[in-house]
N, C-alpha and C positions, 0 to 999 in steps of 0.2 A: 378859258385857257386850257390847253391840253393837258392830260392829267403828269406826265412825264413833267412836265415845266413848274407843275407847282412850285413857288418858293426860291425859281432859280431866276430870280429878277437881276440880282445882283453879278450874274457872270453873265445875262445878256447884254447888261449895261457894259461891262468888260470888254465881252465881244466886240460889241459896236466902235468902242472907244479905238480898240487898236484897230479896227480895220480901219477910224479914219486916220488914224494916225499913219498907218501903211496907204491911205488914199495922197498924202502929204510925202511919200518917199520914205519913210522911216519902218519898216518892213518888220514884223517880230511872229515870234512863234509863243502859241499859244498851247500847252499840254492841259484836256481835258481828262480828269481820270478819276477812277471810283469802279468799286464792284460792278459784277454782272447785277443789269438789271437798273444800274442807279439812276440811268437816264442822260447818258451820254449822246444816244443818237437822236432822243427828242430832243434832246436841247439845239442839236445841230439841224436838228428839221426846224426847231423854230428860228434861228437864226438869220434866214434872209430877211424875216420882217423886219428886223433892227438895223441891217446894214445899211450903208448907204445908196440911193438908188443905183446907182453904175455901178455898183460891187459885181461882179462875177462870182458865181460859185461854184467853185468843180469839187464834186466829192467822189472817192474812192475808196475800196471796201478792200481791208486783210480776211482772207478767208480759213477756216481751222480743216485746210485739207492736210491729209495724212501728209504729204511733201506740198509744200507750197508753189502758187503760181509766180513763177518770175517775173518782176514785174506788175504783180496778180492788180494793185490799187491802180496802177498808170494807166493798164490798159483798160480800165470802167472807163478811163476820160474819153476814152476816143468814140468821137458824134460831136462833144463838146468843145475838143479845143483844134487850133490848127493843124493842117494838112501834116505840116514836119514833127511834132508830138505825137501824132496818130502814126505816121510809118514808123519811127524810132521805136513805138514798145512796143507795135504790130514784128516789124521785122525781128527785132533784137540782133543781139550780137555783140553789136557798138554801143558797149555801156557808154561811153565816151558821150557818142551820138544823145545818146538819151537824155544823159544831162545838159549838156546845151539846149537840147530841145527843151526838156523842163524851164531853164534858166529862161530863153528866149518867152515861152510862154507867159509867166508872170512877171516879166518886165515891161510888157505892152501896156501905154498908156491911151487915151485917160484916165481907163476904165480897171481901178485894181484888181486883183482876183483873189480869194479867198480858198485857196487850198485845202480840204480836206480832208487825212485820212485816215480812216474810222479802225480801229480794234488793232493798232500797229503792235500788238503783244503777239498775233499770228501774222507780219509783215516776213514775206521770202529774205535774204542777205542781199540780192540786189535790191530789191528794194528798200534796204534800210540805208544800203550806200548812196541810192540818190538822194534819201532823204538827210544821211549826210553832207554830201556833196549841198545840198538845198542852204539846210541849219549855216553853214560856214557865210552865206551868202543875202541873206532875207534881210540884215539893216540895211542894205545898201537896194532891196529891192522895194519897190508901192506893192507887197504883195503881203499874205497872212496865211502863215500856214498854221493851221489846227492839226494837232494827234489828239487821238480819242484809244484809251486805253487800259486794260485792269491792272490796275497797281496789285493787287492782291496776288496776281500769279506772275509775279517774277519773283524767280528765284534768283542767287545770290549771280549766276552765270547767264542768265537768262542774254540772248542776244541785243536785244532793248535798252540794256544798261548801260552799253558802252553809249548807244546814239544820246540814250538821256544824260547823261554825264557830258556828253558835248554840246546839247542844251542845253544843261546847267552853266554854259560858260559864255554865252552867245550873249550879245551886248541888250538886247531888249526880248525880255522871257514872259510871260504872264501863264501862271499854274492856279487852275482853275477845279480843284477835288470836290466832288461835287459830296453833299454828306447826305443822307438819309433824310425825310420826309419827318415830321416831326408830328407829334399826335394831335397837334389844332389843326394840321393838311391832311391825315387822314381820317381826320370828323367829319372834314368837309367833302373829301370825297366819298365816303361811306352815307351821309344824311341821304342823297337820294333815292338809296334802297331800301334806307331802312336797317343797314347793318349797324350791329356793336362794335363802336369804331377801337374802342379798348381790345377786342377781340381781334379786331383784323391788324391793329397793332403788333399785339403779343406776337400773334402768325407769322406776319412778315418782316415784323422787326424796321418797319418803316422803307422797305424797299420798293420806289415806287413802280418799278414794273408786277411785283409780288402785290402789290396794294391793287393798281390798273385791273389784273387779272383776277385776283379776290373776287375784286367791287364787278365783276363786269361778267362772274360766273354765280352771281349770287343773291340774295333775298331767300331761296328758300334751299330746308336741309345743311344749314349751316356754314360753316366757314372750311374749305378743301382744305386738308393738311399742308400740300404741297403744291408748288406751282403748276406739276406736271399733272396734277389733279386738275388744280384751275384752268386749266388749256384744256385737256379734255374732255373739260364739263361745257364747253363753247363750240366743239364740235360734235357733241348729243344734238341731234337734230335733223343734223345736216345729210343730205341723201346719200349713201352707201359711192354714187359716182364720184362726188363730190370731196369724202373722206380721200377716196382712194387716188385720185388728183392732187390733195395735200402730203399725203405719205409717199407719192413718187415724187415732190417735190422736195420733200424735207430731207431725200438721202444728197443732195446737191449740196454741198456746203457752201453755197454763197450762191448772190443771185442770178436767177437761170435766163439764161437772153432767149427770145421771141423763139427765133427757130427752133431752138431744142424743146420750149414747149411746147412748140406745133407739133416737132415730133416726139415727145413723149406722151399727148394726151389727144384721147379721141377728143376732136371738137375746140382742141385749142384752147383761150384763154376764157371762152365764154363760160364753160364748165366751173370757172373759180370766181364767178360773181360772186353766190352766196356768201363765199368764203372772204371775199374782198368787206361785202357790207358786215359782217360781225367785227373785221380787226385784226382778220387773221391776217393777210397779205396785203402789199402795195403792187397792184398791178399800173403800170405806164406802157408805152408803144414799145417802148426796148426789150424790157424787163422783167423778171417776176420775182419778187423776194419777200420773206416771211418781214413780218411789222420788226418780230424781236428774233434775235438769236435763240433766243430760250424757247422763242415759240417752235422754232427750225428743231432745236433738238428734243422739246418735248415730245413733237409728233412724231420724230425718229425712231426715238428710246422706247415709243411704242408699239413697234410696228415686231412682230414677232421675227426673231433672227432669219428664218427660212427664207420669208416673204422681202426681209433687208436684202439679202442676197442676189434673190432675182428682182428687187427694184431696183438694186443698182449693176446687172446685167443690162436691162434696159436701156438705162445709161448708157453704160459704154457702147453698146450696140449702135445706138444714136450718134455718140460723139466720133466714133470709125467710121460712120456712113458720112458725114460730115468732112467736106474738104478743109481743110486749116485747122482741126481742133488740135488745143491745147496739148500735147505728147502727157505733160504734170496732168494733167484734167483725167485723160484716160489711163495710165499707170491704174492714178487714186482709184477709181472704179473697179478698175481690173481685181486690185485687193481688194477693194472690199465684196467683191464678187467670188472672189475666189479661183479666178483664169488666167494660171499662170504661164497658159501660150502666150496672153495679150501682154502680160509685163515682159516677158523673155523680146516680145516685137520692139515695142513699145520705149522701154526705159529707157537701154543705152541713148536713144533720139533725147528721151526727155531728159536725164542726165545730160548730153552736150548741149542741150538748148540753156540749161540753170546755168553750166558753167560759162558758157560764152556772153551772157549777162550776169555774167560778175557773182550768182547765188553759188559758192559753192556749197554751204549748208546743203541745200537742197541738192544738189549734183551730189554729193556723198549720201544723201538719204534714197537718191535714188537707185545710185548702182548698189548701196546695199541691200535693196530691198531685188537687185537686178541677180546679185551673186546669191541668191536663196533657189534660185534655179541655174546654178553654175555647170550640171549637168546636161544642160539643150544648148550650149556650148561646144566649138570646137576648140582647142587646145589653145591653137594659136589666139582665137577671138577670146577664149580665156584669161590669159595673158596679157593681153588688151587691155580688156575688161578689169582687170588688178592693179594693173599698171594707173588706168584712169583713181578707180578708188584712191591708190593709195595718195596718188600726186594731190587728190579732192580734198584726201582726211590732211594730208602733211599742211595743206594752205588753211583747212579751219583748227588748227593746233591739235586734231585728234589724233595724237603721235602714234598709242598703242594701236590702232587701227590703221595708220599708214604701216607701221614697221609692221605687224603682220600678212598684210596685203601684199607691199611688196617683197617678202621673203616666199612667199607662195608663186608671184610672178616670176620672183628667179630660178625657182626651182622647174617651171614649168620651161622657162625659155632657156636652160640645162638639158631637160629633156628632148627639144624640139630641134637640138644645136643650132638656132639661130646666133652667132657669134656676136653679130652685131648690136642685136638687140640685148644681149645677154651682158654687154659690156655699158652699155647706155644704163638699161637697170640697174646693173650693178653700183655706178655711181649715185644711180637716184639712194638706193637701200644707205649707202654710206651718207646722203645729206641726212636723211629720215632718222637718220643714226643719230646722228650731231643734233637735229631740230629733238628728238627725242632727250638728249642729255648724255647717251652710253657711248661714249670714246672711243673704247676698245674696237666693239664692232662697227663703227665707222670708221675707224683705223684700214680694220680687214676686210671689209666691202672697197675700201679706195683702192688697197693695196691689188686686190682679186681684177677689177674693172682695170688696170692698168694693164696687168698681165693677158689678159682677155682679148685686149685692143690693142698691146702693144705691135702684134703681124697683121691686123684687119683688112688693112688699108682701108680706114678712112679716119683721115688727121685730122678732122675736128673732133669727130667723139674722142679718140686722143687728145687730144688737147685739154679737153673739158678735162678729163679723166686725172690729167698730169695734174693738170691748174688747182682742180679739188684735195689732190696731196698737200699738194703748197701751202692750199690754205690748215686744212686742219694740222701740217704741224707748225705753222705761223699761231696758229692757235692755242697749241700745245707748249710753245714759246720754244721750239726747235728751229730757230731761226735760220742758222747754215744751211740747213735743209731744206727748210721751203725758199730758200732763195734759189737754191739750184732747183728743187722741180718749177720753180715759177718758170727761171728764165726758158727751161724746156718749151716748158706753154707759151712764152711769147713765141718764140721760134717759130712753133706749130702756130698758131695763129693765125702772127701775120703769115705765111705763107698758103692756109687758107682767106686769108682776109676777112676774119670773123672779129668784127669789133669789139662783141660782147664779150666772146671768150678773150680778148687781149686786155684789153680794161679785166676781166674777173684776175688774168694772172699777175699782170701789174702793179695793180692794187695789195696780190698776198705778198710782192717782191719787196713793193715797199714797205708795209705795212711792218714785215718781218727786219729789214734793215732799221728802219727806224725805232722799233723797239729794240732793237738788238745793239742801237748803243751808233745808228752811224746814222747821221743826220739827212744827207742826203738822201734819205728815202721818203720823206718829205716829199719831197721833190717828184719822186717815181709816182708815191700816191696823187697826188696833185695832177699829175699827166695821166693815173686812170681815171679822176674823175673827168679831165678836158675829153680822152676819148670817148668817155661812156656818154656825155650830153651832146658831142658834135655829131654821133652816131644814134640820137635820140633812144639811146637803154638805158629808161630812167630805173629799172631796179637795179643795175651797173652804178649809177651814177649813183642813188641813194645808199649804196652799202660802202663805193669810196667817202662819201660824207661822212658815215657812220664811224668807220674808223680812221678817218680824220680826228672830228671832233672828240671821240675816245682815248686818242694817243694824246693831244692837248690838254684835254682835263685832266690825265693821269701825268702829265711835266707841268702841271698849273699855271698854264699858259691859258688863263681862262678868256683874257682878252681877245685872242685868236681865236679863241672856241666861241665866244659870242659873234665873231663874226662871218662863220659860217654855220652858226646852227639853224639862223633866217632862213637862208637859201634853201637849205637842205630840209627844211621843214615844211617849206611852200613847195618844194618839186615834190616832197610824199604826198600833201596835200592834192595837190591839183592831179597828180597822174593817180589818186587813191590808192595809193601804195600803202595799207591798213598794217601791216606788219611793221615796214618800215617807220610807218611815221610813229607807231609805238614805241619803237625800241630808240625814235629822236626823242620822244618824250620822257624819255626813263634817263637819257644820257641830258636832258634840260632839268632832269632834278637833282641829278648829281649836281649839275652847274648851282643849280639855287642851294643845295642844300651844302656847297661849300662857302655861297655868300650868307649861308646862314636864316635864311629867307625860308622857314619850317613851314609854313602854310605852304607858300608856292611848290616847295618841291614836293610836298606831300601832295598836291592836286597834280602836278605833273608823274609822279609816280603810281598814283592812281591807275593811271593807263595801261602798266605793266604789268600788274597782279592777275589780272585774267588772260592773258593771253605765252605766247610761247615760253617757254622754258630759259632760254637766251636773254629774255627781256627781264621775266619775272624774282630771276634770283637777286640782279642786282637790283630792282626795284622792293623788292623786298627787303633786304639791305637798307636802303636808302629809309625808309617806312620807320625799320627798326632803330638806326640811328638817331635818326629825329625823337623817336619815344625814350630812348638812352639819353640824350643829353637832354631833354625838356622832365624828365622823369615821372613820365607818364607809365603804365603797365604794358604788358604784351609783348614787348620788345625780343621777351625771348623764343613766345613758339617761334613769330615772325622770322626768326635766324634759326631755326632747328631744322625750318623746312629752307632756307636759303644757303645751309650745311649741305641739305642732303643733296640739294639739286648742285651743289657745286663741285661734290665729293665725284656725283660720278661722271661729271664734265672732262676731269681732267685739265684743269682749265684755270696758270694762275690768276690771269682777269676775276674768276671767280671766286676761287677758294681763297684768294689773298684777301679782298676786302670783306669776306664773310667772316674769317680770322680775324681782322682787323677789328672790327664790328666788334665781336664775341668780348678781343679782348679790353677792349674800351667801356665796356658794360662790364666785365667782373672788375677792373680797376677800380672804377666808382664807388662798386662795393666791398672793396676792400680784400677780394677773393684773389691773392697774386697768384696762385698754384693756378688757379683757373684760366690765368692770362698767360701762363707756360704752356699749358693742357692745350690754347686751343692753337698757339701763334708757333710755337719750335716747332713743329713738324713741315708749317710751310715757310716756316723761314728756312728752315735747310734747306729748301727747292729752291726758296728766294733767290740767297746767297751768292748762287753760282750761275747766273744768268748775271748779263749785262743791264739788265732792265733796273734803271733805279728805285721807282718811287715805292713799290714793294716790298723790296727788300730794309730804304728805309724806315717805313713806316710801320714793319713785323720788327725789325729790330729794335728800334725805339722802344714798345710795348714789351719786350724782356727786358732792355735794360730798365725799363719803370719798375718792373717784377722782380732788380734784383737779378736776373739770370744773365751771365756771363754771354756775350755774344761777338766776332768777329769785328774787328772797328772797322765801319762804315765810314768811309774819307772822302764820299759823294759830299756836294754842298746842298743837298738837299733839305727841306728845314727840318724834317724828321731826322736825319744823319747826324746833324748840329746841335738839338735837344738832346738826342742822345748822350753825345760829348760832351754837351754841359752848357752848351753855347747858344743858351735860352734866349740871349738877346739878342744875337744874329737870324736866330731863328724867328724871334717877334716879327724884325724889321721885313722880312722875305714873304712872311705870312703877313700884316700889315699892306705889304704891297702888292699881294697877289687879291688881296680882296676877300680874304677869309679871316672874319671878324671871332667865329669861337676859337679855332687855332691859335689866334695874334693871342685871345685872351687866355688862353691855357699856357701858351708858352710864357707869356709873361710872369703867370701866378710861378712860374718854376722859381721866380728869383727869390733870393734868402731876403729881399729888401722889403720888410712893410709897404713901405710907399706903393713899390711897383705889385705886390698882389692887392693892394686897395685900389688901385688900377685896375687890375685884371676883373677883380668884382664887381667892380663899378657896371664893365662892360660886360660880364657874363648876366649881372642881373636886370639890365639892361636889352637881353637877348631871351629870358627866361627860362637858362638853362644852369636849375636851382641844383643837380646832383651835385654838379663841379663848383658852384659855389658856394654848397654845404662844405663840401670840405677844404674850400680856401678859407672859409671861415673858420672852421677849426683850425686850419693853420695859426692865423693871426691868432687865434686866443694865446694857443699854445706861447707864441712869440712874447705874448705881452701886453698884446698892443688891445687898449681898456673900451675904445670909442670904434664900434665895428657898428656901420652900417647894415637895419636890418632886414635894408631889400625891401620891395610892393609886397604887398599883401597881395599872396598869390592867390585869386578865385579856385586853379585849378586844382588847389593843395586841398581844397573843400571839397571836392565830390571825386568823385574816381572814375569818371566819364572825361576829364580835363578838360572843362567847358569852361570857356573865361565868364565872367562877371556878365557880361553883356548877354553873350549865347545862353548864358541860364535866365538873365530875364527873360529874352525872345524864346525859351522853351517853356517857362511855363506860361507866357500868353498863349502858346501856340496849341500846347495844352487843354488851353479854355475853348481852343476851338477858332481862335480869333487869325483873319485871313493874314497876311500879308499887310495888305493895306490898311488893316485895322492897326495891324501892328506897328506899321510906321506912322501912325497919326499917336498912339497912344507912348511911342517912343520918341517923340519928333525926329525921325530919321526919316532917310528916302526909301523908298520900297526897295532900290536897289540893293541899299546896302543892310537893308533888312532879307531880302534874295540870298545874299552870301552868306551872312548871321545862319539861314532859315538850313544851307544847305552845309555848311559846316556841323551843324546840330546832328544832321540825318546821318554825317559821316560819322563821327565821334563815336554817335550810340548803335553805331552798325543798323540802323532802322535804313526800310527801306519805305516808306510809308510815313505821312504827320503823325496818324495813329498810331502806327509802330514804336515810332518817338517817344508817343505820350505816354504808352505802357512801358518800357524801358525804363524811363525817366521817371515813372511814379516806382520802378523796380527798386531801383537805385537812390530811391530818398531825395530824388533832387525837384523836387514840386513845392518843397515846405518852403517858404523864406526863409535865409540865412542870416544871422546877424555879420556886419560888416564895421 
């Protein structure tokens, strides 16, 4: 048995099991992961023996280039899979294309296929969006796709997290951590030598590539310190041509195809026999790639800096003599070469090849690495070149670096007086503005692009330019005003006939009418979304959705809002509208987190903590509320930083329920000054706007505090509570479907009965602040026989793990899978799956290991009594 597989009997049985099960239609994704080294790609080299005989297997490789290959794993397949998969990641462009083509591939029957793809911790963004697009799709295909990945190097933003986190939700998942080698497997694989297998233990710590390599450099002179020792003691021997064949090999970061090794090596593939029969390499007709990664960067890291240099001139020298190479492939070269004519040639090509398949990570890493020679530039192609960055940085949320870029491109296209372009930018700097949070200066970038383009003559950049007022003071809650510059922008519009921009101004006319107190804007919205989908502008069409379903949940019209947040969620979905479909999933945890539904809206809310600004305040919010009424900790950085991003928004959407928030968490505590501190300054903004639910819901929260406030004569159920009128207030929250509300208003009543009610249903919800102190009410009253609530698990550990989640943490602890774990809880693995990944959220681990150090932190490993 190969030395990598020792001991991994039990995830190839796993393997097998779901590929038949994907042989049957029922399709799932399988996440392999563990350190470098732990023997993820043996395991997957052993795996066709287990499969079934007509299984397919296409595997592809994420490779650790400085900017990633778009694409980099789809295009390994092609030789392997059909004609239409081969041109789609050959051409690119048509992410669209791509997917279908992937889709179409492994849906082919009879014969399933087995997907592959290896180290997805260095996967490009287009490529993780297929792999998105994929995940949403696999139970319903006979297909199995494998990731193979280091858990240990993701960080908390790491790109990886969002796709794993939409794996963790996928209806059949199998996570397969692979652990360390145990010291009766490295007995057995040191016996042959003759080594002290105690020794090679201590040394490697059980990692079976570190073990493989030990054992395989050794018997005499003892045990190498280090791996890169161990690898170099396997190329003592070997003929100086032969070295020097591996070291021009290992500056390549992933595997090098046939012709480039003809042309980087006198004599071609025969020269790397030797080196094939040691271990070092797998050579095939295609391809030539190192056995391990380790072994790739061991012989790298050795190779003296000078020599790295012009080994990878070489390169690039090769891959420019080469018609179709990779634009990303030569860049990489180019730097590590140090030839910065070839990146100045070079980038921009490679930059619009990333962005036009969907990577923009990679198209911002590249023109940054493009503007580090901003001086072999002409002005104008400068300006260009800025323009591109910043548009790059603004779509992957890296705001300070779009708002930088493009204030450098405005200034540039000021000096050049192109007026036109100077007016287009100038609106871009005012979105970047808004996506960034600063108001102000998106104020006066819309204001400037207006003035700019108001004599241009050309009436769509106008338009755009007007439209963009509209919306930011629709945003601003300046609603007069953006209704007049919208209708402008219709005007302008339709008279170009630009759908986009007529849906974008439509949308702010209504938007702003309807919050502004006049129904009928409803209606206008309603008609930007018809224009934006009959004119197929699904990011038109997804932001009329957006504040649809936002204006609905804020008039608690949730029924409404449930029945277009479907739509609106499946059009982000399928057109990959990644932004969009975030900020539906932050406005689907408001929805849950007003039925009170604390899990869901917390996993729905999940989505928006990493990403834009827009998204992440009110999802923040959302996160902290829930830890406020369940009286869990943390509640408050979570709103310190959903303060600050709301402060410089300008923006009562924001600042109101961040106020709100604040002040419903110092109430609990009994801290009234603090619920004046945070709520009178935007309740006077509130106030004087027609918009209700805000002003209710700031008002209420003073007069809880005692603080004298204008009387609200809206019927809203905050306006009601206010006034006293707690039981109208029930009956409205009761029917709107918000279960903690119905039970806080009720606890307001002076009547026993009705807050033994209210408790009933708050501890019922387990949200133990508020019925701490309905409890103390009742005593206060009188009343002798008070219910004393479930024995709350969560009240025991301060991770707020129920009863359940702390069993399944300390099996998980012992090390025990999944499936051990549902046998030894008679539960289903699934719903041990959820237990497994509610645990990793709770203790902020990112890793079972992680988990288990945390959780032995934290005291929660000991049994409790119950």
């Amino acid at each position: 048995m190969d030395r990598g597989i020792l001991e991994r009997e039990p995830e190839l049985v796993q393997l097998a099991t779901a590929a038949r099960e994907a042989a049957d239609g029922a399709g799932s994704v399988v996440l392999v992961f563990g350190e470098a080294g732990i023997g993820k790609s043996s395991l997957v080299r052993a795996m066709p023996d287990r499969l079934p005989l007509q299984a397919r297997v296409l595997v592809g490789q994420c490779d650790d280039l400085a900017t990633r290959r778009p694409l980099g794993p789809f295009r390994d397949l092609v030789g392997s899979v059909g004609a239409e998969l081969a041109r789609a990641v050959t051409e690119g462009g048509d992410r669209h294309r791509v997917y279908e083509a992937l889709h179409g591939e492994l849906a082919v029957t009879p014969h399933p296929a087995v997907l592959v793809v290896e180290d997805v911790h260095w996967a490009d963004e287009a490529s993780l969006d297929a792999l998105r697009f994929l995940v949403r799709r696999m139970e319903r295909l006979p297909a199995l796709l494998v990731l193979t990945y280091r858990d240990d190097e993701l960080s908390r933003g790491h790109p990886l997290r969002h796709l794993l986190g939409q794996v963790s939700r996928a209806p059949r998942v199998h996570r397969l951590p692979l652990a360390r080698l145990s010291l009766d497997a490295v007995r057995t694989l040191s016996a042959p030598g003759g080594l002290d297998a105690a020794q090679v233990y201590e040394v490697t710590s059980g990692n079976p590539f570190f073990v493989s390599e030990v054992v395989a450099a050794g018997g005499t002179g003892g045990v190498p310190p280090t791996v890169v020792d161990a690898v170099l003691a396997r190329l003592r021997g070997l003929e100086p041509a032969i070295v020097d064949a591996l070291e021009q090999l290992a500056v390549v970061p992933s595997a090098v195809e046939r012709p480039l090794v003809d042309a980087l090596l006198n004599g071609g593939v025969a020269v790397l026999a030797a080196a094939e029969q040691r271990g070092l390499l797998a050579v095939a007709p295609e391809r030539v790639a190192f056995r391990h990664e380790l072994i790739r960067r061991a012989v790298a890291d050795s190779v003296p800096a000078a020599r790295r240099i012009d080994l990878n001139r070489q390169v690039l020298a090769a891959l420019v003599a080469r018609p179709g190479s990779d634009a990303a492939r030569i860049v990489h070269h180019a730097a590590q070469a140090g030839d910065q004519d070839a990146i100045a040639r070079y980038g921009p090509d490679a930059a619009r090849d990333a962005a036009s398949a969907g990577a923009h990570r990679e198209a911002a890493a590249q023109l940054r690495l493009v503007l580090q020679q901003r001086h072999r530039y002409t002005p104008p192609d400068l300006a260009d070149l800025l323009e591109r960055y910043a548009v790059e940085s603004y779509t992957i949320a890296d705001s300070a670096a779009a708002v930088t870029a493009q204030r450098e491109a405005v200034a540039l296209r000021r000096s050049l007086g192109d007026t036109l372009a100077l007016g287009a930018d100038l609106r871009w700097l005012s979105r970047i503005h808004w996506w960034a949070g600063d108001a102000d200066e998106a104020q006066d970038a819309a204001r400037e692009a207006v003035a700019v383009l108001e004599h241009a003559g050309d009436d769509r950049l106008l338009a755009l330019a007007v439209s963009n007022i509209a919306q930011l003071r629709m945003l601003s809650d300046r609603y007069p005003e953006a209704v007049e510059h919208a209708e402008r922008a219709i005007v302008l519009a339709q008279k170009t006939e630009d759908a986009a921009i007529l849906s974008h101004a439509l949308n702010n006319q209504g938007t702003a009418r309807w919050r502004g107190g006049d129904p009928g804007g409803r209606h206008q919205l309603e008609e930007s979304l018809e224009v934006a989908l009959d004119a197929g502008e699904v990011e038109h069409a997804c932001r009329a959705y957006a504040n649809l379903i936002w204006t609905l949940l804020d008039n608690l019209q949730y029924t409404e809002a449930d029945r277009f947040l479907p739509p609106a969620m499946d059009l982000a979905d399928r057109a990959e509208h990644l932004g969009f479909l975030t900020y539906l999933h932050v406005e689907l945890a408001l929805r849950r987190l007003a039925a009170a539904d604390w899990e869901d809206a917390e996993r729905h809310a999940e989505f928006g903590i990493h990403d834009f600004l827009p998204a992440r305040c009110p999802a923040l919010t959302v996160l902290a509320r829930i830890r406020t009424r369940c009286g869990r900790p943390g509640a408050g950085e979570l709103l310190a930083e959903a303060r600050e991003i709301a402060v410089r928004t300008r923006e009562l959407q924001r600042t109101g329920p961040v106020a709100a928030a604040l002040a419903e968490a110092a109430w609990l505590r009994g801290d009234h000054a603090a619920v004046v501190e945070a709520v009178a300054p935007i309740h006077a903004q509130a106030r004087h706007l027609a918009g209700v639910p805000y002003r209710a819901e700031l008002g209420y929260w003073l007069t809880k505090a005692g603080h004298p406030v204008p009387a609200d004569d809206s019927a809203h159920p905050y306006a009601l509570q206010a006034r006293g009128q707690w039981r109208r207030a029930a009956a409205l929250w009761h029917t709107a479907g918000c279960p903690y509300e119905y039970a806080a208003a009720l606890a307001e009543s002076p009547e026993p009965a009705d807050k033994l009610t209210a408790l009933a249903r708050l501890d019922a919800l387990g949200a133990e602040p508020l019925a701490r102190l309905v409890r103390a009410e009742l005593r206060r009253l009188g009343v002798r026989h008070i219910p004393r609530g479930p024995l709350a698990a969560t009240r025991g550990n301060p991770a707020g793990l129920t009863e359940r989640q702390l069993q399944v943490m300390r099996l998980l602890a012992e090390g025990l899978t999944n499936s051990e774990i549902a046998a030894r809880l008679v539960l289903s693995v699934r719903t041990v799956d959820n237990h497994v990944r509610a645990v990793l959220d709770k203790l902020d681990a990112p890793t079972r290991r992680h988990a288990a150090v945390r959780a032995a932190e934290l005291g929660l490993l000991a049994e409790r009594e119950t």
